[in-house]
C-alpha positions in Angstrom: 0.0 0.0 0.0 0.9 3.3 -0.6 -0.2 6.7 -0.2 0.3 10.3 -1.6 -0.7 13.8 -2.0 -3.7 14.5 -4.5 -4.4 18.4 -4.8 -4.3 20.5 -1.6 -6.9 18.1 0.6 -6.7 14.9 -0.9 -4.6 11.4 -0.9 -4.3 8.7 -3.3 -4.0 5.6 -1.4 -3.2 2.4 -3.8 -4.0 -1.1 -2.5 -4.5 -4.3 -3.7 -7.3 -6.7 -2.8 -6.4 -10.0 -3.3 -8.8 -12.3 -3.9 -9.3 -16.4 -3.8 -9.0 -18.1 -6.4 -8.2 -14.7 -8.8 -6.2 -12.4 -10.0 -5.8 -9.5 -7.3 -7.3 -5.8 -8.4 -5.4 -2.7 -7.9 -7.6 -0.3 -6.3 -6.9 3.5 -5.7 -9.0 5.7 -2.9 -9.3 9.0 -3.4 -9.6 9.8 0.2 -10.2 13.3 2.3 -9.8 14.3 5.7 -13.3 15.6 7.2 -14.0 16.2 11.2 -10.8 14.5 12.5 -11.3 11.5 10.0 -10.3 10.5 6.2 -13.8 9.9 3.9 -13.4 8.1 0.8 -14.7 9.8 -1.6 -13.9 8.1 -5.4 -12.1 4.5 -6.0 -10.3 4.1 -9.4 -10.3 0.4 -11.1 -8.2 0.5 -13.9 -8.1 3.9 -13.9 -11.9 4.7 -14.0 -13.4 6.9 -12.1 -16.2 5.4 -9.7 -17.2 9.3 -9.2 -16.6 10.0 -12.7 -18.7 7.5 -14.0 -21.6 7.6 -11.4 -21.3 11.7 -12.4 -22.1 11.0 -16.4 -24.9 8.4 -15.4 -26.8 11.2 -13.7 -26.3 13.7 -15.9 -27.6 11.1 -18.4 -30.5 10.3 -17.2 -31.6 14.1 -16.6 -30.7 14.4 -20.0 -32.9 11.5 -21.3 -36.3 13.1 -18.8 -35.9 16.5 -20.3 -33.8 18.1 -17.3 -36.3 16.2 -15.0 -34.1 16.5 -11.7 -37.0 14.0 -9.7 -36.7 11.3 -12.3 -33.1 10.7 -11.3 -34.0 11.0 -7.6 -37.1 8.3 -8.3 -34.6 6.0 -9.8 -31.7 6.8 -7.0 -34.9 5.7 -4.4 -35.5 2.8 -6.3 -31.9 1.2 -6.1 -31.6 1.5 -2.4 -34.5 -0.3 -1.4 
């Protein structure tokens, strides 16, 4: 593992999770320290962006509603229950 400065807040922190009976995956965690503790906020697999991605899916389907902003929340309400 190893760790280092991303911007003025952030760290990279590269791991790798090994896993039985497969190949390990190299993971990066965007990390940031908030109230005394570090909040991940983005992990990169094979250098996508979980943020990134999750960011273009929204904007997506606001797109596809006609700028619909409750549409994505409908479907955000859906996938957590």
């Amino acid at each position: 593992m190893r760790a280092e400065p991303a911007g003025t807040q952030d760290v990279l922190v590269a791991t790798r999770a090994e896993r039985p009976g497969q190949s390990p995956v190299d993971l990066v965690w965007r990390v940031r320290p908030r109230e005394g503790r570090y909040l991940v906020i983005d992990v990169m697999f094979e250098g996508v962006s979980l943020a990134l991605t999750k960011r273009e899916e929204f904007a997506s389907i606001i797109q596809n509603s006609g700028g619909r902003l409750d549409i994505l929340i409908a479907r955000l309400n859906d996938s957590t229950t």
